[in-house]
C-alpha positions in Angstrom: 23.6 5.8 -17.4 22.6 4.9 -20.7 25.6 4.3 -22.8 26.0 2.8 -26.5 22.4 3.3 -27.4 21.1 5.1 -30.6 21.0 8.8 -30.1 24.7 9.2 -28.4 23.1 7.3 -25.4 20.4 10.1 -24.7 16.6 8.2 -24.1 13.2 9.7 -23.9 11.4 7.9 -21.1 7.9 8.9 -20.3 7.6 9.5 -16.5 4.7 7.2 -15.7 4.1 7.1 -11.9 6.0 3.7 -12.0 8.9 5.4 -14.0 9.7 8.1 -11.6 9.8 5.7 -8.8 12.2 3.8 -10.6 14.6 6.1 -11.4 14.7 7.8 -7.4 14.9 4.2 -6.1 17.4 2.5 -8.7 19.6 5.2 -10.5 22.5 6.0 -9.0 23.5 9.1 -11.3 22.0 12.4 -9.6 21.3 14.1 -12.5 18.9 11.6 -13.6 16.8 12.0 -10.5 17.1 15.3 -10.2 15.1 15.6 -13.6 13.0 13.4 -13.1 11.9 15.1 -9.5 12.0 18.7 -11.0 9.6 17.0 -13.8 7.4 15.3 -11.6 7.0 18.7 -9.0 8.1 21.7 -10.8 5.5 21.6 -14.0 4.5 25.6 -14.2 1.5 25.0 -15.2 0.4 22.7 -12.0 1.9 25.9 -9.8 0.0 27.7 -11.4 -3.3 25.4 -11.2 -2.4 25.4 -7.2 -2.0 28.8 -7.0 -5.5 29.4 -8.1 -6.6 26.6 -5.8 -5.0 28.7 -2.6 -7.1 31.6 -3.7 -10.6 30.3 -4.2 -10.6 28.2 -1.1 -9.5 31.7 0.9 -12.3 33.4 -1.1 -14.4 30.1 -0.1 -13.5 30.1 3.6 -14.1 34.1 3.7 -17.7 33.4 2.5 -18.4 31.1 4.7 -17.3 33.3 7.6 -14.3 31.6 8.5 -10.9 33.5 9.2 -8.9 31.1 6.6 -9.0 28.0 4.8 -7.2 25.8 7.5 -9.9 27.3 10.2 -13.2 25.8 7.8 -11.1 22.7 6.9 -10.6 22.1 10.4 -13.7 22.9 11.6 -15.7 19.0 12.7 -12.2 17.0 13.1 -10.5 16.1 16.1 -7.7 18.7 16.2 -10.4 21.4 15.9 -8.1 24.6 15.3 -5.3 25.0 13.0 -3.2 26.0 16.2 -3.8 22.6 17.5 -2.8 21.2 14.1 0.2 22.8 14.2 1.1 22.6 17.3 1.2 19.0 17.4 2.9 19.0 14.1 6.2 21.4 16.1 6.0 18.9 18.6 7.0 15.9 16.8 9.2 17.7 14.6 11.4 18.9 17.4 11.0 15.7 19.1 12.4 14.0 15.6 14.8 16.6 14.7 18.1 14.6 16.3 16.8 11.2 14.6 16.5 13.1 11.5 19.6 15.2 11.1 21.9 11.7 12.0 19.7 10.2 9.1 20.1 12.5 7.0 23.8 12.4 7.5 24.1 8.9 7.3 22.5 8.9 4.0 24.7 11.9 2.8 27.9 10.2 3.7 26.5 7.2 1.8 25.7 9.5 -1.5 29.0 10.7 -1.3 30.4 7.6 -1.6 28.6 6.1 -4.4 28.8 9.1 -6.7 31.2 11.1 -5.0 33.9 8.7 -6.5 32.2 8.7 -10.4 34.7 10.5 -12.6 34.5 14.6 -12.7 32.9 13.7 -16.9 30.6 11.4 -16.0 26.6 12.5 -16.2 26.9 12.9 -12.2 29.1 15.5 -12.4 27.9 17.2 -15.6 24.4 19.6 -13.0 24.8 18.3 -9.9 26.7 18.1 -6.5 27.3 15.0 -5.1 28.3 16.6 -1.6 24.9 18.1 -1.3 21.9 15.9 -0.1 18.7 16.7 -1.9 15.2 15.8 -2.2 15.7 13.1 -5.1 18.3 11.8 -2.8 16.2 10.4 -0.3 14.3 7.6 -2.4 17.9 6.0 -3.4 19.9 6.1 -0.2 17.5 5.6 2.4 16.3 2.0 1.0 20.1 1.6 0.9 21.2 2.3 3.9 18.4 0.1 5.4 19.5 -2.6 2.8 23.2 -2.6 4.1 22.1 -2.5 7.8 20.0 -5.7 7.5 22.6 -7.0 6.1 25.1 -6.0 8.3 22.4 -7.4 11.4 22.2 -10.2 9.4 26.0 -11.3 8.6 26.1 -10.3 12.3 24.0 -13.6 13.0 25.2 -17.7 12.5 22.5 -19.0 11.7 22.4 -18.6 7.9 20.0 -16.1 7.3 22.2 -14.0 5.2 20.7 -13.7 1.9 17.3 -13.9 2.2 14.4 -12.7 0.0 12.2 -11.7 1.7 9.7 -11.8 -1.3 10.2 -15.5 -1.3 8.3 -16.1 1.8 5.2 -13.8 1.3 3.4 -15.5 -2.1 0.2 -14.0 -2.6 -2.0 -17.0 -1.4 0.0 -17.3 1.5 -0.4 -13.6 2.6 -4.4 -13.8 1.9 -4.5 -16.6 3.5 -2.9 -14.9 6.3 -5.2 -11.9 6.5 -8.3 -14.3 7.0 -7.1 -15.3 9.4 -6.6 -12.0 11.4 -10.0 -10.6 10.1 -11.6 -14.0 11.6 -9.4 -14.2 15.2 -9.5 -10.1 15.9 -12.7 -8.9 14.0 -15.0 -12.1 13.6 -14.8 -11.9 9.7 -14.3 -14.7 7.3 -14.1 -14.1 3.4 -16.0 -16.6 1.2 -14.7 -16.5 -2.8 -17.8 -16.9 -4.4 -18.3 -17.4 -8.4 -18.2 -14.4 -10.6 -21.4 -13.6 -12.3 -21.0 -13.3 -16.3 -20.5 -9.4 -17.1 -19.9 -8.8 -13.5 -16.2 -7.5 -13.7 -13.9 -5.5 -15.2 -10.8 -8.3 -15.7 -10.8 -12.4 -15.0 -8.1 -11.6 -12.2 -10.9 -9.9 -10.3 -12.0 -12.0 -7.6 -15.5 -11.5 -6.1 -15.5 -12.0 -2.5 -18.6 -12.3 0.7 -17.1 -10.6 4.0 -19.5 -12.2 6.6 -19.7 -11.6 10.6 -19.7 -15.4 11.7 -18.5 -19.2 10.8 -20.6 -22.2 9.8 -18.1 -24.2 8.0 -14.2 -23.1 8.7 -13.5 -25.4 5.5 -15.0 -22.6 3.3 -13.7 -20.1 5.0 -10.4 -18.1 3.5 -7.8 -18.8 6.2 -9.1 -22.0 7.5 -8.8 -24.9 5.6 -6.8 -27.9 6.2 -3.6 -27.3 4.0 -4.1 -30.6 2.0 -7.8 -30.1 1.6 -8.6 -29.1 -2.2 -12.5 -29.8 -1.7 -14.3 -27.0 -3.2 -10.8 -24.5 -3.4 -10.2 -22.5 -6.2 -7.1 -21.5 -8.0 -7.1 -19.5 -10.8 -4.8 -17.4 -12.9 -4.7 -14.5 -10.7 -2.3 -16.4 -8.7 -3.9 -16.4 -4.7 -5.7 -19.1 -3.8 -9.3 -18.6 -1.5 -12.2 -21.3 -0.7 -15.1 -21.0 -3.1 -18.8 -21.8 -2.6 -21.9 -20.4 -4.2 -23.6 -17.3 -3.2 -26.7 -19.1 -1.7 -24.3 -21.0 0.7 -22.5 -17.9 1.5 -25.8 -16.4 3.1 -26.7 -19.3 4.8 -23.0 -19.2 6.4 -23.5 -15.9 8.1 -24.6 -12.3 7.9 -23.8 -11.0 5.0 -21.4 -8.0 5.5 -20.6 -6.4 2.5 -19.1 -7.3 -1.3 -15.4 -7.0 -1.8 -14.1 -7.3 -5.6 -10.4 -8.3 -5.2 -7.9 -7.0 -8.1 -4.3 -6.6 -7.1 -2.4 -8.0 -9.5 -0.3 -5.9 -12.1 -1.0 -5.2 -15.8 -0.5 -3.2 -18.9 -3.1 -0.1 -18.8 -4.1 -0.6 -15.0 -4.2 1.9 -11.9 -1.5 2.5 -10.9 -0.4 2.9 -7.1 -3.1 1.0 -5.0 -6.2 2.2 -3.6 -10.0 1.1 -1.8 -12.8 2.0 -4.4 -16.5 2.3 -2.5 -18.9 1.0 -5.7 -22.2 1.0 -3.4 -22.2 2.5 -0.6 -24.5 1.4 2.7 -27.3 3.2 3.8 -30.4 2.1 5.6 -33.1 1.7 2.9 -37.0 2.5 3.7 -38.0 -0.7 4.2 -36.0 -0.6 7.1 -33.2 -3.1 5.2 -29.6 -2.4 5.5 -27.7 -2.3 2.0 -24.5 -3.9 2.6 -21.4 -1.7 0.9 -19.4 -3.1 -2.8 -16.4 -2.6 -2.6 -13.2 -3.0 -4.5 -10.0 -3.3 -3.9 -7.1 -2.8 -6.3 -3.5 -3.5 -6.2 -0.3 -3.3 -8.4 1.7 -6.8 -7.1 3.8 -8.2 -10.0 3.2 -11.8 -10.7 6.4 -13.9 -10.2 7.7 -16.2 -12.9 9.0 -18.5 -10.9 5.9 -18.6 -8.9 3.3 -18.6 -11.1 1.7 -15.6 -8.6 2.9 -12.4 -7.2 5.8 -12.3 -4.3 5.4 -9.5 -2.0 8.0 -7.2 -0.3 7.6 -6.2 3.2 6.4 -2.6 1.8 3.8 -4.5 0.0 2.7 -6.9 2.6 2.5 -3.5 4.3 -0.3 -1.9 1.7 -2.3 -4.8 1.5 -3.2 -4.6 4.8 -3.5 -1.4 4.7 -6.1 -1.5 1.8 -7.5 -4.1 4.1 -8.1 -1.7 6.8 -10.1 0.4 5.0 -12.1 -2.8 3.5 -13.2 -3.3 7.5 -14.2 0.6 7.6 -16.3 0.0 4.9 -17.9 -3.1 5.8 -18.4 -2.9 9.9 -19.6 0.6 10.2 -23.3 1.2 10.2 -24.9 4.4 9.2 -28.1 5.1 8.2 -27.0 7.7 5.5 -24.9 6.8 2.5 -22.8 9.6 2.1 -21.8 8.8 6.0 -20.9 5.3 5.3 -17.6 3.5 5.7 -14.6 5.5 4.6 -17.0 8.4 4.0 -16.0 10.1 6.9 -13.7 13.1 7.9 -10.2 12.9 6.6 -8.4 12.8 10.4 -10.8 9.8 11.0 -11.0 7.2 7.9 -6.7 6.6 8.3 -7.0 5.9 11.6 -8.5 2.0 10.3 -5.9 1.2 7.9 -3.0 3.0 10.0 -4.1 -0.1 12.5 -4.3 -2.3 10.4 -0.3 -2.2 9.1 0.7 -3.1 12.3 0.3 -6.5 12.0 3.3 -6.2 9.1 5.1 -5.7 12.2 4.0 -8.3 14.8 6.6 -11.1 14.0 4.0 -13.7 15.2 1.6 -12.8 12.5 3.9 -12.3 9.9 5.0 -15.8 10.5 1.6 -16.9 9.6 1.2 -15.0 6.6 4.4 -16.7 5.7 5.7 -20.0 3.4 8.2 -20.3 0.8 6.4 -20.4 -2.5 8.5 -23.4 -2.7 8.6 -25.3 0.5 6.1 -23.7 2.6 8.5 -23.3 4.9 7.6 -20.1 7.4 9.9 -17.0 7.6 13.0 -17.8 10.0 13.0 -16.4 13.6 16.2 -14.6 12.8 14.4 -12.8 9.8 11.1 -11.9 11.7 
């Protein structure tokens, strides 16, 4: 895989979190993958660490007077029992098994012929089986075989879709755009960029936004503007694009829901992955006041050359709503206890938002919306959606 470099071609790559996913989703020699999943899942010392763990919450669950560990972790969520749990859990396995096993087939016969036909010296060859399909298999050939039956639907079609990017149609400012306006039509929430306070945040890409429960002027309000309406807009170097005004005007707007502090673009030294941070929780305060939550929300999304702002996948577009689901956990639940608010709940329950929430990456009407070339503006085509 790496040829004519120092070193006979051998290379020493660290296995950041971004690392291993590029090498199961982009290198097509198996023994590569395979070291990088035995790396990432084998370590002896992290068996070892888990080991420990599986004994001191038995020893934890015994105290407590509980038969095991799944019994007390179980006990106050919905499924109850850990027969319930797994009952459920055979259920949809041998309801999936079928869908599964053609799958994994299909991906298999795929494997085989990408690296079945590398020569018998080649690195492919050298630890592994090409006829066999294994765990750091399933990264590579899945996204391919999707890939080539898109395309196959696609070339299927005459009305030139063939060839699209996807990313193209799903800038950054487009998408957020987008998303205020599903928070505003299904929830009653608007977002309201408001100016960051010196000393307030971590990075200038970090946007500080108001999530409020009601409208008083749509032209302020993330999602509704008029398109060729820069009064009071801002655009800065994060790349996405919201309506600004001050925090004064932002109360007078509507109730003041909670604080969301927006970071989502990539960078050198950053979180990886992405993830909803609680800062302040909500609680009920003595005076009989309710604390609205801070929250922030972070995000890995590679700005784009080209477009001056990050591009999203359809996996991506995916996460952010996601992320955003948990954002309207956070900031619609009332509780009078902190430690009860938002996304503080059981671990059955706080999914259940953002689960929701990515189906709207799959209602081809609101994708459409969230949609426009970062060149042209023009919307996703029907065939596409």
């Amino acid at each position: 895989w790496i040829e004519g470099g120092k070193g006979g071609g051998v290379a020493k790559l660290t296995l950041t979190r971004a690392m291993y996913h590029f090498i199961l989703n982009g290198v097509p020699i198996e023994e590569v993958r395979k070291a990088a999943y035995t790396a990432e899942h084998g370590l002896t010392g992290r068996v070892r660490t888990l080991e420990r763990l599986l004994l001191a919450r038995h020893a934890l669950a015994l105290e407590l007077q509980f038969p095991s560990f799944a019994h007390l972790s179980m006990c106050g969520k919905m499924a109850q029992t850990p027969e319930a749990a797994r009952a459920m859990l055979h259920t949809l396995g041998e309801g999936l098994l079928k869908k599964a096993e053609a799958e994994t087939g299909e991906m298999a016969a795929l494997k085989q012929e990408v690296e079945g036909g590398l020569p018998s010296d080649s690195h492919a060859h050298s630890h592994c089986d090409s006829g066999r399909f294994e765990a750091w298999d399933k990264l590579l050939y899945s996204g391919q075989v999707r890939s080539r039956a898109r395309l196959s639907a696609e070339g299927d079609k005459a009305n030139g879709a063939s060839g699209i990017d996807i990313r193209e149609y799903l800038p950054l400012s487009k998408v957020m755009r987008g998303i205020g306006e599903v928070l505003h039509r299904v929830f009653g929430v608007t977002l309201t960029l408001v100016p960051m306070p010196p000393g307030q945040t971590w990075h200038s890409d970090v946007q500080k936004i108001l999530v409020r429960s009601r409208v008083h002027r749509p032209t302020e309000v993330l999602g509704h503007g008029v398109a060729d309406n820069t009064s009071g807009r801002v655009d800065n170097a994060s790349g996405h694009t919201l309506d600004a005004a001050s925090d004064s005007e932002a109360c007078d707007a509507g109730i003041i829901l909670g604080t969301l502090f927006l970071d989502v673009t990539a960078r050198s030294g950053k979180f990886e992955g992405a993830a909803h941070f609680t800062v302040q929780c909500a609680r009920q305060m003595p005076s009989g006041e309710y604390r609205a939550p801070i929250i922030a929300l972070c995000c890995n999304f590679a700005k784009n050359a080209r477009a001056k702002e990050p591009l999203l996948s359809h996996s991506e577009l995916e996460t952010l709503l996601h992320e955003f689901g948990h954002v309207l956990h956070s900031v619609l639940g009332r509780t009078q206890f902190q430690h009860l608010s938002g996304t503080r709940s059981v671990a059955d329950v706080v999914e259940v938002p953002s689960t929701l929430m990515e189906h709207f990456a799959y209602e081809p009407e609101v994708v459409k919306r969230m949609s426009g070339h970062f060149r042209t503006n023009e919307p996703l085509p029907e065939s596409v959606l």
